[in-house]
N, C-alpha and C positions, 0 to 999 in steps of 0.2 A: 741559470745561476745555481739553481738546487742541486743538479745532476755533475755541473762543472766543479763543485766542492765536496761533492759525496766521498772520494776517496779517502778526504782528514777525519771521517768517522769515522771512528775504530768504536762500535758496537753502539745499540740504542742509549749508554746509561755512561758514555764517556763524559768526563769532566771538562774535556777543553773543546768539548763541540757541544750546541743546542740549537734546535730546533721549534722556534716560539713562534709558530704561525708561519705566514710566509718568511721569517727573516733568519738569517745566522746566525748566531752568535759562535765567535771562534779566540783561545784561549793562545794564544800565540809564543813561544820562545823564541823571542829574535835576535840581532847581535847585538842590541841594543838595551836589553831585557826585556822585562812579560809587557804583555800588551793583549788587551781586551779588542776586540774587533767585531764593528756590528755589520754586517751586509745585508741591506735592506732595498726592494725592486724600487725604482724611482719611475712611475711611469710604465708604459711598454717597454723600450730598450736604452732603461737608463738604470745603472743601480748606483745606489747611494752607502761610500762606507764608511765608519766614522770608529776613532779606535781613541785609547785612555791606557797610562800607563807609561813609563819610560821609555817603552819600544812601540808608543803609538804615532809618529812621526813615519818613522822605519814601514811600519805597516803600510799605512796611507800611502805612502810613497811606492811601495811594492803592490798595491792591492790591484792594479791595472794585472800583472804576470800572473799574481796569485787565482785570480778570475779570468784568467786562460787569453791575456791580450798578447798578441808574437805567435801564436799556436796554428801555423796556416794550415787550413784543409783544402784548398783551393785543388790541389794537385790528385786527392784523392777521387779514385777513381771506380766507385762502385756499380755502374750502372749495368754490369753483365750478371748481376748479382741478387735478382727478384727483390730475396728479404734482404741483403745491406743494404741496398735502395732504397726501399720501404724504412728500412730503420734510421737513412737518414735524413730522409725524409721527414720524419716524425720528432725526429733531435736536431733542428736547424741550430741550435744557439751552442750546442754542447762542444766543450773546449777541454784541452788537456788542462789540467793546473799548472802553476808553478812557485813553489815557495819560497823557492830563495834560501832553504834552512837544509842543512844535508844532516849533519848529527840527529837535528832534532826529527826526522823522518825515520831516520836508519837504527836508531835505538827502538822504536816501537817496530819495526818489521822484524828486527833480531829476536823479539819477543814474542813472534808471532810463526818463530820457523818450529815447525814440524808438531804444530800442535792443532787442535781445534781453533776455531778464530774463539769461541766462547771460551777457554780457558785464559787463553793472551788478553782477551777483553776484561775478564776479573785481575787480572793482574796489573796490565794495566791500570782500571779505577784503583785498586788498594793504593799501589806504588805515588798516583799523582795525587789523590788525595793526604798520604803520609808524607810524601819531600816535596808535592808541587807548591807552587806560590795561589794563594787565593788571586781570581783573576780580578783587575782592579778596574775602577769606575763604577758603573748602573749595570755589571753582568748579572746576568743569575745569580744568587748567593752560592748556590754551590756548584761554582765553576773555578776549576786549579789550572793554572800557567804550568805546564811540564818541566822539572828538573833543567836548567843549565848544566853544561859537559861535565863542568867537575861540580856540582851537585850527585848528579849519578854515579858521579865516583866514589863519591864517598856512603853512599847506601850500604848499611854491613849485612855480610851474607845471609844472617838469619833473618833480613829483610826479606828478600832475593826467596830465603827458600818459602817464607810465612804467604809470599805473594802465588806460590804454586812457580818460580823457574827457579830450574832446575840449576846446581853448576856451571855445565858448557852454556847454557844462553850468557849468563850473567859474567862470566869471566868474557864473551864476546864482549859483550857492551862496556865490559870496563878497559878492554884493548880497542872498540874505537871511539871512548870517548877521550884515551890517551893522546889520539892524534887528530881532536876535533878541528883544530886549524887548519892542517892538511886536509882534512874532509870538504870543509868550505870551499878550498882555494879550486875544486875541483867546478865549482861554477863556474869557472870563468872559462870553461871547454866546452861551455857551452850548452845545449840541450842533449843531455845524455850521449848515446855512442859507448862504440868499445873501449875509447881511452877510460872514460868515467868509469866501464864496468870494472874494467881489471883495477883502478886504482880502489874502488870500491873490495872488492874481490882481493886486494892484499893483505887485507886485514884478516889474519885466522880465524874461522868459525863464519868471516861473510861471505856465503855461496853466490850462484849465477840469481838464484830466487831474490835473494835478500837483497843484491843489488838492481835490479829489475823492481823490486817496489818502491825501492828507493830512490832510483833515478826517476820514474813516473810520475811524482809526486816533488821531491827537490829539486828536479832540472829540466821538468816536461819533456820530458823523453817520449817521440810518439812510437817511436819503434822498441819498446821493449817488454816484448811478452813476458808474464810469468811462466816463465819454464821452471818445473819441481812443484807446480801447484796442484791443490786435491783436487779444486773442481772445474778451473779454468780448460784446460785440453778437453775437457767432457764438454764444457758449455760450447763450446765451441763449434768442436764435432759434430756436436746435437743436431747446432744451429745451422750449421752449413752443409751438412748430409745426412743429417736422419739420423748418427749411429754417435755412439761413442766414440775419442780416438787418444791416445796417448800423449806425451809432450812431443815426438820426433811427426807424430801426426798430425797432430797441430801445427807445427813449423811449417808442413808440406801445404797445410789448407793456406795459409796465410802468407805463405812467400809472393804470390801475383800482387799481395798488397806492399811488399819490405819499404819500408821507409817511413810507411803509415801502420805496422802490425798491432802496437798498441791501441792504435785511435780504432783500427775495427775490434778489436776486442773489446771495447768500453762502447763501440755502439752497439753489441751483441748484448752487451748487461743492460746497458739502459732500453735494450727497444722492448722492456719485459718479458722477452722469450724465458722458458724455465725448461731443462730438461726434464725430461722421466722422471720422478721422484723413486728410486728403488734397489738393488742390491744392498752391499753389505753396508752397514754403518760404520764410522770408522771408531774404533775405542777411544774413551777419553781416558788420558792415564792422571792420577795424579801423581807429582813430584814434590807434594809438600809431607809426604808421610814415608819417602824412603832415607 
């Protein structure tokens, strides 16, 4: 459960995720509005989820997808593969997620292109604790429900820039939360693929990356690597030949898996493997002071 919802964390001190022991609590914008959502283990293989707020209906109702149910790994086939073997081996329960929410996934990965994740993750907190909805019910006190479409739209740019993003992100986000309808209707294509990326990828300023974090998390997409990530190609690399390797290198390590590329790259982070901790750092720039 833990590892199948890790992705909705965007950094230890986000507001619409907590972690209270073993259970979740998760801060939800649904179509329905905010909704508070507890995931809590019932037993060995039983969880139990219980949600508050206008779009707690909506939740309940989607928490079977959202906690990785339709996600088949049946087909994967790692066994020529020492350490995928072993790692999944060790993650029997791990599942792709699925949200059900495409705007509300694809405005925080647009906030998170080409920066450190720790800069995207303060901006983030600022942003949802300034326009989010406090989350409602028995949450954490301070837990905020994320901006609705035209919520984000109307945020004024000295918001935008006080939060550290810059222009180009925030004029992205406010061209796709222009066509948030269209975004949604892109579920019904199913669990990701190339139609969802390009139609993702229409919108100016949203690259292959941005849709790629997007589909993985709003339409369980098993196959969609981040290609354009900092550390993804490396971790991978690491993991599966000793060495570093690029995004075109990374394609090449994980094509025997196509269909399933995602799901080995999420069993590669969860099986605790770490590369080499070394070379350059990458600079943090800030954008709140040009």
């Amino acid at each position: 459960m833990a590892a199948t919802l890790r992705p909705l964390q965007r950094g230890s001190g986000d507001p619409a995720f907590r972690v209270v022991g073993p259970d979740r609590w998760l801060a939800l914008r649904t179509p329905e509005g905010a909704a508070s959502v507890l995931v809590r283990r019932a037993g060995t293989d039983a969880v139990a989820v219980s949600a508050w707020g206008p779009g707690a209906a909506w939740s309940v109702t989607h928490a079977p997808e959202l906690l990785g149910q339709g996600d088949d790994w049946s087909d994967l086939d790692v066994a020529a593969h020492p350490f995928l073997a072993d790692a999944l081996r060790r993650q029997p329960g791990l599942r792709l997620l699925r949200t059900n929410t495409v705007t509300a996934m694809l405005v925080p990965a647009i906030m998170e292109q080409k920066v450190t994740s720790r800069q995207a993750w303060r901006a983030w907190r600022y942003l949802l604790r300034r326009f989010g909805t406090r989350a409602p019910g028995p949450a954490p006190a301070d837990m905020f429900v994320p901006p609705a479409a035209e919520e984000w739209a109307r945020i004024p740019s000295w918001e935008w820039h006080r939060a550290g993003i810059e222009p180009g992100r925030s004029a992205t986000v406010m061209r796709a939360v222009r066509v948030a309808p269209a975004l949604e209707r892109t579920l019904a294509l199913g669990r990701g693929g190339a139609v969802v990326s390009e139609r993702l990828q229409s919108i100016p300023g949203v690259g292959r990356w941005t849709a790629a974090e997007t589909a993985q998390r709003a339409h369980g997409d098993p196959d969609s690597p981040s290609v354009g990530d900092y550390h993804v190609p490396a971790l991978v690399g690491w993991a599966l030949t000793g060495g570093p390797v690029d995004d075109d290198g990374m394609l090449e390590l994980l094509e025997p898996w196509r269909g399933h590329r995602e799901r080995v790259v999420r069993l590669i982070g969860g099986s605790g493997f770490r590369k080499p901790a070394f070379g350059p750092r990458m600079t943090i720039q800030d954008h709140r002071h040009h």
